[in-house]
C-alpha positions, 0 to 999 in steps of 0.5 A: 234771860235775867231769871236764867242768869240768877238761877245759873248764879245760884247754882254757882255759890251753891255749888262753891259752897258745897265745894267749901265744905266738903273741904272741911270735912273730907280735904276736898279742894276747890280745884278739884272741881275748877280744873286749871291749867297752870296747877302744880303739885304742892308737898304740904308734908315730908313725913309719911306713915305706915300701919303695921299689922303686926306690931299694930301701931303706926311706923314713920316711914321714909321715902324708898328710894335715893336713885342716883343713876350711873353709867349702867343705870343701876342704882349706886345707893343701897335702898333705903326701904331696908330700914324702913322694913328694919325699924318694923322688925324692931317694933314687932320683937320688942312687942312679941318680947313684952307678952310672948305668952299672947302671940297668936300663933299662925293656923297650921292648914295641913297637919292632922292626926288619924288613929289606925289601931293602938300601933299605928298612928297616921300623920299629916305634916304641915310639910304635906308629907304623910307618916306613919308612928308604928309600935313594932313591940319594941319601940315606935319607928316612922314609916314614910307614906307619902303622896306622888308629887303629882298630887300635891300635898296631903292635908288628912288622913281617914281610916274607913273600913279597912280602908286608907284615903288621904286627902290632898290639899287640891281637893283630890282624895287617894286610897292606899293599895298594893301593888303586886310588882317584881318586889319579892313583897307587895308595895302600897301606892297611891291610887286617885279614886273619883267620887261617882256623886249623884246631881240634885238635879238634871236640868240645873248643871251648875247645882250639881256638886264640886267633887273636890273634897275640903274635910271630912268626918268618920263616923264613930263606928268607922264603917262611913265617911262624911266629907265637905266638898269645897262648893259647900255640900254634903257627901256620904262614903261607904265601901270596903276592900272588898265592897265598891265605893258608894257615894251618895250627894246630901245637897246642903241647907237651903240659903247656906252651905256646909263649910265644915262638919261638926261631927256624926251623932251615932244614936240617932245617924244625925250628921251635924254641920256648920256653915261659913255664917257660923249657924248650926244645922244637923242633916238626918235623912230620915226626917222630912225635911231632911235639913234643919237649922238650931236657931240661938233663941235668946240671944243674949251677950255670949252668943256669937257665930260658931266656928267652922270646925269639928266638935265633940259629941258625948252621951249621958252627961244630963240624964238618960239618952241626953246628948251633948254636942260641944262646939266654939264659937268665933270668939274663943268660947265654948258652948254646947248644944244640949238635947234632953227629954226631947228638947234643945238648948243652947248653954255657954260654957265660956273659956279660960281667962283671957285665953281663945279656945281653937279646937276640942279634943275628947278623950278615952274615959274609963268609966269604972273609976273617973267621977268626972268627964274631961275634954281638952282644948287648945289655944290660939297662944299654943297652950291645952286647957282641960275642962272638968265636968262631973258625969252628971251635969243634972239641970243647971242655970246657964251661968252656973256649971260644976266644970273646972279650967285646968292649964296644961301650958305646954312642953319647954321650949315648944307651943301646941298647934293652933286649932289642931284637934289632939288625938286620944291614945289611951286613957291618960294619954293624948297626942298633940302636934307642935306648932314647930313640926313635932308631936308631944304626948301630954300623958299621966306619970307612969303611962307614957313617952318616946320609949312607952308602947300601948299598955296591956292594962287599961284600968287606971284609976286617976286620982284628982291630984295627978297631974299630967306630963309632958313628952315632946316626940321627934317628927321626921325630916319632911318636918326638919327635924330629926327622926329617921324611917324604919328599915328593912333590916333586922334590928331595934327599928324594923318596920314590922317586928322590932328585934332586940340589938344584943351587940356587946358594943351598945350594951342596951337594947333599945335606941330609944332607951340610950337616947333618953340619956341625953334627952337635954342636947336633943332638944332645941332652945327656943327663942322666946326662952333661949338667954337674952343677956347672953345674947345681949352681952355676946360682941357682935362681930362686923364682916369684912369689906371683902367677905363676899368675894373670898367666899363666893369668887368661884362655884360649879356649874357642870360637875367634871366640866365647868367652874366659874370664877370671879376675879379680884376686878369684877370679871366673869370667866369660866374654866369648861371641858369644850371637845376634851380641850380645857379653855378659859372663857370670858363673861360679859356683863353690864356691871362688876360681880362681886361673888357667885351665890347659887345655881339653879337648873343651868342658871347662875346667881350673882351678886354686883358690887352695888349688892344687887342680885343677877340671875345669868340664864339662857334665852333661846340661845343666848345669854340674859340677865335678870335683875332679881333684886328689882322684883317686888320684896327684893333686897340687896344680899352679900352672899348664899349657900355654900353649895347647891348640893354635893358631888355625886348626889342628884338635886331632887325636884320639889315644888318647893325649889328656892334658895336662900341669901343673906341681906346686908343689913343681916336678914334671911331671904328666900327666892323661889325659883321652881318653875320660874316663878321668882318670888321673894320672901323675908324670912327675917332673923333671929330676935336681936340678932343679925344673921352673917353667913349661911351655914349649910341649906338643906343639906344636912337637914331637909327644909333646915337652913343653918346660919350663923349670927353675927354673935357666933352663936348657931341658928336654924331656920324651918321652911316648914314652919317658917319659925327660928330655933337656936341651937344649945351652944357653950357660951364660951364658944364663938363661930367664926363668920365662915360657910360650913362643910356637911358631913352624911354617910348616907343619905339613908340615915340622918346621922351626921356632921356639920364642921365650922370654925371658930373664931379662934381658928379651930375646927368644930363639929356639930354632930348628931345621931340617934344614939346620943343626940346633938354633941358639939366635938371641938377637933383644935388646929393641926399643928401649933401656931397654926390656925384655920382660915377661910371655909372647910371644903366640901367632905369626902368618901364620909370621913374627910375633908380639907382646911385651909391653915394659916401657913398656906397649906391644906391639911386633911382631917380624916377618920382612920380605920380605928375610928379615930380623928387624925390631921395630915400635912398636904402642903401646897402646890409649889413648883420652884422652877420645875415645869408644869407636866399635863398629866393628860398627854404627859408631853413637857412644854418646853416652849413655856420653860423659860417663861413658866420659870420667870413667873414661878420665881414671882409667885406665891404658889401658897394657898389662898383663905378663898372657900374652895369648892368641889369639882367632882366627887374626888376633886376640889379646887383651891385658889394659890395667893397668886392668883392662880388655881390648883386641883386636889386629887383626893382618892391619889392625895396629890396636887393637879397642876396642869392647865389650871395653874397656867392661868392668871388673875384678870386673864392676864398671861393666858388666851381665852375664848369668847362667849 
């Protein structure tokens, strides 16, 4: 028993022992091993830390919460985790801002470039939309070719045979056919074509591959296809208008897969692939075995993985009947695979200084003149680089090329797309996407631009000095930006034949020609090269403690039958049409509201006193509420988007549905509300700059939501690519912290306005247009001594729309038939001691005379600064200083006093019904 003892006894100091050191070396505890039953937590520290990714550095952090919990268990303090997040904001901006040139921009999964002819150029937008850049022989317009909703969004086109596939980010492919309907022309829809692929093998089901496609590749004759299927195998397509698709299964490599196709050798029919390890193989159905592996045999410093990505084959670059396939590696450098007189070599062409290489894009030679072959790259920082190599590279050491770097940079105020291959139009002419959504032609002086079709002429002969230049091109409204579709009409921007606009009031043929006059206010400024000392210098003007409730206290529900109000103490009600008899009824809710901010397929969003967000919804027949601002990423907001939509135009249904909200410490926040899957997202702000109130979102312009910053000055916000622009503004002029009113004829033409005020009370227009562009229209006050308070109303019949003046008045500012910006005086509802008429049933209440002449001598019967908000397409409501509510009648220019006015701030001197 002695022996046993012992041994259990040096176990014991062993195990302590072990115990000891461990603690030493990995913070172990002697009490994680000899569990007691008194133990209690200790805080060694009340200092934590957090990695930053971005700003790569560490970031003291403080606790999240200070909860202090009150009668309706909400959380009277305002999160402290606002900070935390404000202070990672700061670090990232005073980083991006000492080297913007370095910031690697983000990958851009869905745009691509596809070449049907000289004139037809077919994109893919990061938006997933499709559109076509044609050349009517007049100028390029847009056509729109987009996918059904139901397919998602597109990520490539391929042009094979005649044929036109798009390929979906779902893996689905789609061909383009027309359709011969009761159109008096046949119209091109999509049809999903299901690749018919051959199995490897019959008693191996889960061998047989994936049809859903990831890439693909054409073949340099355009009569085949190659495509990557997502479970890493290769397929063959071939087929015509008239001929059946023919899909044939090339497997994959043995112990790898094809995770993208580098490209298609022509002389030799070799399909070239690379594997997610980043090995090369080439696949040639001719050999046996059909699959091989080029093998790095010396493996020296500069090798590293390639990149899964397509590269570039060229012909005769070191002798006769050589080949040259160039491709990049993971680490940004380019290195080619050579073949010569039978036989491979690796060779390292390298990159840039201090640049990373992303894709290659070869370009159109001419072969009569250029002495040197070019191919140009982008980088991860959104600049293009051109690698020069003389025709005949001969037989050279590795580690000594005749090739030359040249920096193209890119165009002012925009950064080429990251890994994005460019598409070659003609000689001397590139087209390249943006990483913001818009394509830029990097062409020679002279040979291209907006307003420069396909040359008749393809000699040119380039000159080793010339350099070439840069021409930004505007995408389409998918993307945000601002061109508009062709038409079917005749004139300057016909889908098919453009004709000449002989008006005498142009006086130019073309729009291009006229816009290029103001090409300056087209552009946006960028944010990296916008003026910081202006912004710097700019006050930063607080908002008012009652700022959510002036502007957000009422809002439409049901247009012509419903609107909620928010009064002054907290209460909801709402004004509804119940059986043709308008009643006011009452909203219960657990806390205080402070301002209705959106609405959403019949739900209501609210914000509380606390700041947080609510969301009212029907629950099978009864109403509940959410407490947004509690879901992961939630923030505390003072307000939302002036309106949802606009009256008579119908809210379209997108995957994309969200609205937007400001925080209170100044940021953008985005709540994705489509199907019910709620989800935050920070959308940050302008650098330097806190965001006071959102202009308009998605109105004006499709994915753009417009704000002011808390300096005055006009920003916007691309969904799309989630990037931030300022608009071109004079520094003398300052917007006041108010929500704007969108002005659009049609919803056919981009053409429009965005009204705001200023901060010294003026109406100022921001207007655009495919003539002149961006123009600021500063329209002044409608009378003197009077200034604008408050937010514009909504806009109506294309030309009007109401402003509230300081006097208590509405003014109308419309356009006449002259074309021509006038003012008129539209007073205000007042009464005296007149009695109300209801114009419904046209009976005097004579019972409320006498009471309705008591109140009206107490009351202020002017008008409010509270934003107004549409009721129906020829309606708006206001609300008087006295608590009251009135309706203007535009298409009858007159106030509506009945019913609305007999109510009361808080309920009080009126009945109303329950919930």
């Amino acid at each position: 028993m002695s022996m046993v003892h012992l041994i259990y006894g040096i176990l014991l100091i062993l195990s302590m022992s072990f115990c000891v050191v461990l603690s030493f070396s990995s913070g172990c505890s002697y009490h994680q091993y000899f569990r007691q039953s008194n133990r209690r937590f200790e805080q060694k520290t009340d200092r934590f830390w957090k990695f930053s990714e971005q700003a790569e550095t560490w970031v003291e952090v403080e606790l999240p919460y200070d909860l202090v919990s009150s009668v309706n268990s909400e959380c009277a303090e305002v999160n402290k985790r606002e900070e935390i997040f404000d202070q990672e904001h700061e670090l990232d901006e005073k980083k991006n801002s000492l080297d913007n040139k370095d910031v690697i921009l983000p990958l851009r999964k869905r745009i691509s470039l596809t070449k049907m002819s000289e004139t037809s150029i077919w994109i893919t937008g990061e938006s997933g939309s499709i559109y076509e850049r044609f050349w009517n022989r007049l100028e390029w317009v847009i056509a729109p070719h987009d996918l059904p909703i139901s397919a998602g969004r597109a990520i490539t086109v391929f042009i094979i045979n005649q044929l036109v596939l798009a390929l979906s980010e779902a893996g689905n492919l789609y061909q383009m056919k027309l359709h011969l309907g009761e159109a008096p022309h046949p119209q091109p829809v999509w049809v999903e074509i299901t690749p018919k692929l051959n199995p490897i093998t019959d008693n191996d089901p889960e061998k047989n591959p994936m049809t859903l496609m990831k890439s693909g590749v054409v073949s340099h004759d355009g009569q085949r296809a190659y495509f990557c299927t997502k479970n890493g195998t290769l397929v063959e397509f071939c087929g015509s208008e008239l001929d059946p698709p023919r899909w044939t299964n090339h497997g994959q490599p043995a112990g790898a897969n094809v995770a993208a196709i580098a490209d298609v050798a022509s002389t030799r029919e070799v399909v070239y692939t690379i594997s997610s390890a980043g090995d090369l193989y080439e696949y040639d159905k001719k050999s046996k075995p059909a699959w091989k592996r080029h093998i790095w045999q010396d493996r020296v410093a500069q090798f590293a993985p390639l990149v899964p990505s397509k590269g570039c084959v060229m012909y005769g670059l070191s002798g006769d009947h050589s080949e040259s396939l160039f491709l990049l590696t993971k680490e940004g450098t380019m290195v080619e695979r050579r073949l010569h007189q039978r036989k491979w070599k690796w060779v390292v062409h390298g990159s840039p200084p201090h640049q990373n290489l992303t894709s290659i894009t070869p370009t159109l030679q001419d072969e009569s003149s250029e002495a040197f072959i070019s191919l140009f790259f982008t980088s991860s920082a959104g600049s293009v680089f051109e690698y020069q190599m003389p025709k005949q590279l001969g037989t050279v050491q590795n580690n000594q090329f005749p090739g030359a770097w040249v920096s193209h940079e890119h165009p002012l105020h925009a950064k080429v797309a990251r890994g994005i291959i460019g598409l070659p139009l003609q000689v001397g002419r590139i087209l390249f996407p943006l990483d913001d959504g818009r394509l830029a032609e990097l062409h020679l002086p002279g040979l291209g631009g907006e307003s420069s079709g396909p040359s008749l002429s393809q000699n040119f002969r380039r000159k080793a000095t010339m350099k070439y230049v840069w021409s930004i091109l505007d995408a389409p409204e998918s993307e945000g930006w601002n061109a508009e579709y062709c038409t079917e009409e005749r004139g300057p921007r016909n889908c098919v034949i453009g004709i000449k606009d002989e008006s005498k009031d142009s006086g130019i043929s073309s729009i291009t020609s006229r816009r290029k006059q103001s090409q300056a206010q087209h552009y946006y400024l960028s944010l990296d090269t916008s003026s910081n000392e202006l912004t710097k210098s700019s006050e930063e003007y607080t908002l008012p403690d009652d700022w959510t409730s002036s502007n957000f206290r009422l809002w439409l529900m049901y247009e012509g039958k419903s609107f909620f109000l928010i009064t002054k103490e907290g209460l909801i009600f709402e004004y509804i049409c119940v059986e043709s008899v308008w009643v006011w009824l009452r909203h219960e809710s657990s806390t205080a509201m402070n301002g209705i901010v959106g609405n959403y397929n019949g739900s209501l969003f609210m914000v509380d006193t606390f700041g947080s967000l609510l969301l009212r919804e029907w629950n099978n027949n009864e109403i509940a509420w959410r407490n947004c601002t509690s879901l992961k990423k939630g923030r505390n907001i003072i307000g939302g988007q002036p309106w949802d939509r606009l009256p008579g135009k119908a809210r379209k249904v997108t995957s994309e549905d969200a609205i937007f909200f400001v925080s209170k410490n100044g940021r953008l926040l985005q709540y994705m509300v489509y199907m019910r899957k709620f989800k935050w997202k920070d959308c940050r702000s302008p650098p330097s700059v806190k965001v006071a109130c959102i202009v308009d979102q998605e109105l004006y312009r499709e994915n753009i939501v417009l704000v002011i910053g808390r300096n005055g000055r006009l920003y916007q916000y691309n969904k799309v690519s989630e990037l931030w622009h300022e608009h071109y503004q004079s520094q003398h002029l300052i917007l006041s912290q108010f929500p704007g009113s969108v002005l659009r004829p049609s919803s056919k033409s981009l053409s429009g306005s965005l009204f705001m005020l200023s901060i010294e009370g003026g109406l100022v227009e921001y207007h655009w247009d495919t003539w002149y562009g961006w123009n600021w229209v500063e329209h002044g006050t409608p009378d003197k001594g009077v200034t604008l308070v408050g937010s514009p109303s909504p806009t109506f019949e294309g030309n009007q729309l109401l402003l509230i003046g300081s006097d208590g008045k509405v003014y109308l500012r419309y356009m006449d038939t002259k074309n021509t910006w006038k003012w008129k005086d539209c007073g205000f509802p007042y009464m005296g001691n007149k009695m109300v008429e209801d114009s419904a049933s046209n009976l005097m209440m004579k019972d409320q005379e006498k009471n309705l002449a008591e109140l009206n001598s107490k009351c202020d019967p002017k008008v409010a600064s509270t934003r107004p908000i549409p009721f129906s397409e020829g309606s708006v409501i206001f609300e008087l200083r006295d608590g009251r509510f009135s309706k203007w009648l535009v298409s009858k220019v007159l106030w509506y006093n009945a019913n609305i006015s007999t109510y009361m701030a808080a309920g009080r001197n009126t009945t109303y019904g329950g919930e």
